[in-house]
N, C-alpha and C positions, 0 to 999 in steps of 0.2 A: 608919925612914928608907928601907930598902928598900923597903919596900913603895909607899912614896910617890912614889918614883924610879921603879918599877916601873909606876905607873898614869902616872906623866906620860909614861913612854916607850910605853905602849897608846895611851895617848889620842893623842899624837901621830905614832903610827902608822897608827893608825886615819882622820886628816888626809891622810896622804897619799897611803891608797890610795882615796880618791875623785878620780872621774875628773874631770879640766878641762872639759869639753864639757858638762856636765849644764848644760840651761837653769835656772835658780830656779823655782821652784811658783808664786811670783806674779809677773810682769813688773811693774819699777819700770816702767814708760814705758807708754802706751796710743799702739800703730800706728795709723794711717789705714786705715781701708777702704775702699777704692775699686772702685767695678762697672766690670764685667770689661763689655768692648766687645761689641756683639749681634754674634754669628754669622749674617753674610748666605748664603744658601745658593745654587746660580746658577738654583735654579728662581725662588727670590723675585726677585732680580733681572731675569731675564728677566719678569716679570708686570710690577712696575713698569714695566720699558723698555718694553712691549705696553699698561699700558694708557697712559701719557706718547704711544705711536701711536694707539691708539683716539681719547685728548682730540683731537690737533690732526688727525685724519682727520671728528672730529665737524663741529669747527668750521668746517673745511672745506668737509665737505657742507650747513649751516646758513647759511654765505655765501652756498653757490651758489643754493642753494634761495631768501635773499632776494633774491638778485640777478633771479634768474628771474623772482620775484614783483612786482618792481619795475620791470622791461622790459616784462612781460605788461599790470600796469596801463599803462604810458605808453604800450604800443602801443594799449590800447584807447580811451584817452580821446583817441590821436592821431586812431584811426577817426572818432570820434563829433563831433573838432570838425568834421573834414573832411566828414563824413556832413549835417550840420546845416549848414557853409560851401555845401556842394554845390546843400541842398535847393531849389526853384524852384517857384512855382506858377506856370504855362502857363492858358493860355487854351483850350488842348482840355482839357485835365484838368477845368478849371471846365467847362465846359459838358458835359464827358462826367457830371460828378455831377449836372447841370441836370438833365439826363433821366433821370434812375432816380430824383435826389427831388422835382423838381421837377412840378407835372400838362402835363398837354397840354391846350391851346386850341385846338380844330380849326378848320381854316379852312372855309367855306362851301361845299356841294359837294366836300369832299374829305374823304369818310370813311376816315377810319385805316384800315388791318387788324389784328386783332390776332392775336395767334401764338395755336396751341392750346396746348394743357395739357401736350404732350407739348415740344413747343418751347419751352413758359416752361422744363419741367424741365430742358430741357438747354442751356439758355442762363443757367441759374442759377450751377453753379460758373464758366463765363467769366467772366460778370461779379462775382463772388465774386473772383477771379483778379486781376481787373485795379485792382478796386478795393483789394486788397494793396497792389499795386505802387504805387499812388498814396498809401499811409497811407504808407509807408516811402520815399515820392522826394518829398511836396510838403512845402513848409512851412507855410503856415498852413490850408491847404485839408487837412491830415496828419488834424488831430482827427478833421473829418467823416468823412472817408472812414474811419476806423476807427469812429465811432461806429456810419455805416451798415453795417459789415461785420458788426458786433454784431447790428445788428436782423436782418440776414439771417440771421443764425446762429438765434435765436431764434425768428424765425418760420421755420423748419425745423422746429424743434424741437414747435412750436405745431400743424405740419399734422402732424406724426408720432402726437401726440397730441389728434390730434382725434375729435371723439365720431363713432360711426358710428349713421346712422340707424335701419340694420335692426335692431339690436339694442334702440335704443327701443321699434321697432314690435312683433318679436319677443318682445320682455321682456313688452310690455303685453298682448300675444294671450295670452302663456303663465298672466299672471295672470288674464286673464278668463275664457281657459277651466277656469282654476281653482274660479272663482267660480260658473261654471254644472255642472261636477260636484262641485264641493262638498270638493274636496282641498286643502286648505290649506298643502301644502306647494310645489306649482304656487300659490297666490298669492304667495307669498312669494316665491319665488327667481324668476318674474317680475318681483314688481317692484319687488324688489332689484337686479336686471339694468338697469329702466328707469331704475331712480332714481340708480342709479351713470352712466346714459353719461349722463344729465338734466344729474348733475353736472357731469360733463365738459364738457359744451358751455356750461354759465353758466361755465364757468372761461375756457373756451376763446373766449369771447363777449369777455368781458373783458381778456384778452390780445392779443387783436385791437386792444382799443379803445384800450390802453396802445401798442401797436405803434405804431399810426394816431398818436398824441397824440409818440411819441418821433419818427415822421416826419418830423411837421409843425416841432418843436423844430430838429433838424437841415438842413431845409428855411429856417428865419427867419435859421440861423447864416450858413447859405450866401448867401441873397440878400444878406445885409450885404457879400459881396464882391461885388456888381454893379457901383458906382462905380467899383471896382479893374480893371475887364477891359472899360470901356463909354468910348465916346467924350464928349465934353464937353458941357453940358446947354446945349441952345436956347431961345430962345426961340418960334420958328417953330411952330406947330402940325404935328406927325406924323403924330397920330394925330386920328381924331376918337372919341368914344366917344356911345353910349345905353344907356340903361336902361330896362328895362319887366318890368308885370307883371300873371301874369294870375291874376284870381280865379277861386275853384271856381265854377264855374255848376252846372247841374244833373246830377246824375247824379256830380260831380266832388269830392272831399273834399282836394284838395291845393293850394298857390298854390305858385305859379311864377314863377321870373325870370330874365329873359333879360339877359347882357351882350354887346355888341356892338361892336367894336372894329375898323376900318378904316386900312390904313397910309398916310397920306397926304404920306406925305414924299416923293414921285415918283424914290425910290428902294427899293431892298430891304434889307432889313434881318435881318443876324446875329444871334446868339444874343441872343436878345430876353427878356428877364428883367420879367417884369408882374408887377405885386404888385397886387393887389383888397381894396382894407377897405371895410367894408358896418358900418357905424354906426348905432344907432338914438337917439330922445328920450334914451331913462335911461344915454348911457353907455354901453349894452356894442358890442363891436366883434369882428369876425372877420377875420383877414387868410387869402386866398388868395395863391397863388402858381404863378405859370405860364414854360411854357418854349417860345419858340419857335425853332426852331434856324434856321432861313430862312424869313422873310418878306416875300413880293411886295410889291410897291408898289399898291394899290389893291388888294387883297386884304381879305376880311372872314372875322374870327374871330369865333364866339360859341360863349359857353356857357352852360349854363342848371341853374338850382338850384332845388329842391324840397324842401318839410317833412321830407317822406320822406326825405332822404338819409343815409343812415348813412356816417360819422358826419355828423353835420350842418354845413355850412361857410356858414350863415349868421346873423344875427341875425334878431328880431320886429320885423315891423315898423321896415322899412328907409329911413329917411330921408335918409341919405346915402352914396354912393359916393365914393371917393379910391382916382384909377389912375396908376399911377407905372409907365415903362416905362425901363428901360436895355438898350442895343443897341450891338455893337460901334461902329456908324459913331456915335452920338450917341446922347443921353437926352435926358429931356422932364421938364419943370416937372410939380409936384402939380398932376392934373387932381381937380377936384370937380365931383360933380353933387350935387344936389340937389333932395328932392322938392317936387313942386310945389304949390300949395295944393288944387289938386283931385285930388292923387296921381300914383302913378306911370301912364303911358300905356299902353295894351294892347300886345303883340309885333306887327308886320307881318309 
């Protein structure tokens, strides 16, 4: 019995010197874990707040920039309507292009002068110059005039690169003297020399003749504005016209024809705009084109064409002529001639 008394009074001693506060080894209950709030630090902050200023500084400069780009278009296409509202073809303008692509018809007893070599050179940029000014101020005369600035540019470019003689002549001395002492290497690089500028000038021949052919093109564009800048068509005879032609006789390998045109409208006559087609049997046909800038009253124009003419501005065997003239003060019905059964008449 002691003993038994004595363990219950241990054991229950032993109760209650454990302390209140001790948590239990296993928790009845499972707490919530909840994450702890990020620590914003004031450098992070200030980055955010810098770049939230960069954003709206961007889009800022991204307005301004289309706004710029969108004033700059509308001022431009405000220029260009006004530019083109502006544009005007005049009646000097047409007739200042008359004479540079149109030919000359000389009148009888009054021979031209022509400028030297030195005066074409320096009379080239002016009219290079002016004829600018007119691609960029006319309107429908705009094209030409920049086509012809083209040709002039080009044929610049054609005399820059044009063959020089001596070096033909040169080249071929060198190979020949080659060939009489017997060095082969003077054949050679003579006439390698001649057969390069040979080249050059069949190039050069042909670029001419392309020149001449885009002239002529730009010359048919422009006479189509003749009705536009010429007074109203008559009936009245103006002008009178003939034609003649002469065969080679002897000693002579060439035929020739003469056109002859008198103004008989018993006044003078302004920028006179004559277009020449020479017709034959099969069809084919060549239009000329001529410019008279003042022409007397009872005045005689002629001009005369040959086999020989480079390039050549007529047909074989010419059956028919058709001359059409437009003149400030008036214009004039299709004149035709035609040949006669015993042919054309000799020149007086």
């Amino acid at each position: 019995m002691t003993d038994k008394s004595n363990l219950d009074k241990n054991h229950s001693s032993s109760e209650r010197t454990e302390p209140d506060n001790v948590p239990p080894l296993l928790p009845t209950t499972r707490r919530s874990i909840s994450t702890p709030p990020p620590i914003i630090s004031k450098s992070t902050r200030s980055c955010s707040s810098g770049l939230g200023m960069n954003s709206s500084l961007l889009r800022r400069i991204l307005f301004t920039a289309g706004f710029c780009v969108v004033i700059t278009v509308v001022i431009a296409l405000g220029l260009a309507i006004w530019n083109q509202a502006t544009r005007e073809d005049k009646v000097d303008d047409f007739a200042f292009l008359c004479t540079v692509l149109l030919e000359d018809i000389p009148a009888v007893g009054n021979t031209p002068i022509k400028l030297s070599e030195a005066e074409v050179e320096a009379a080239i940029p002016l009219v290079g110059q002016k004829i600018k000014n007119l691609s960029s101020r006319c309107n429908k005369l705009a094209p030409i005039a920049q086509g012809w600035l083209d040709l002039l540019r080009r044929a610049e470019a054609t005399s820059r690169n044009a063959p020089q003689g001596s070096k033909i002549f040169f080249g071929l001395a060198e190979a020949i003297l080659g060939i009489c002492t017997g060095q082969r290497e003077l054949v050679g690089a003579g006439g390698q020399k001649a057969l390069q500028e040979t080249e050059r000038g069949w190039n050069t021949f042909n670029e001419v003749k392309n020149l001449f052919y885009r002239k002529h093109v730009l010359a048919i564009k422009l006479a189509g504005f003749a009705p536009q800048f010429s007074g109203s068509i008559t009936n009245l005879p103006i002008i009178s016209c003939s034609f003649a032609e002469h065969k080679p006789g002897l000693f002579e390998i060439q035929t020739k024809h003469f056109l002859a045109l008198v103004n008989t409208s018993g006044r003078d006559l302004h920028n006179c705009v004559i277009a020449v087609r020479f017709s034959n049997a099969k069809g084919e046909s060549y239009l000329n084109l001529y410019f008279a800038q003042a022409w007397k009253s009872g005045e005689k124009r002629v001009t005369q064409y040959s086999d020989f003419d480079f390039p050549k501005t007529t047909v074989d065997d010419i059956t028919r002529v058709d001359v059409n003239i437009w003149a400030t003060e008036t214009s004039t019905q299709l004149i035709t001639l035609t040949r006669p059964s015993d042919g054309w008449s000799e020149p007086k």
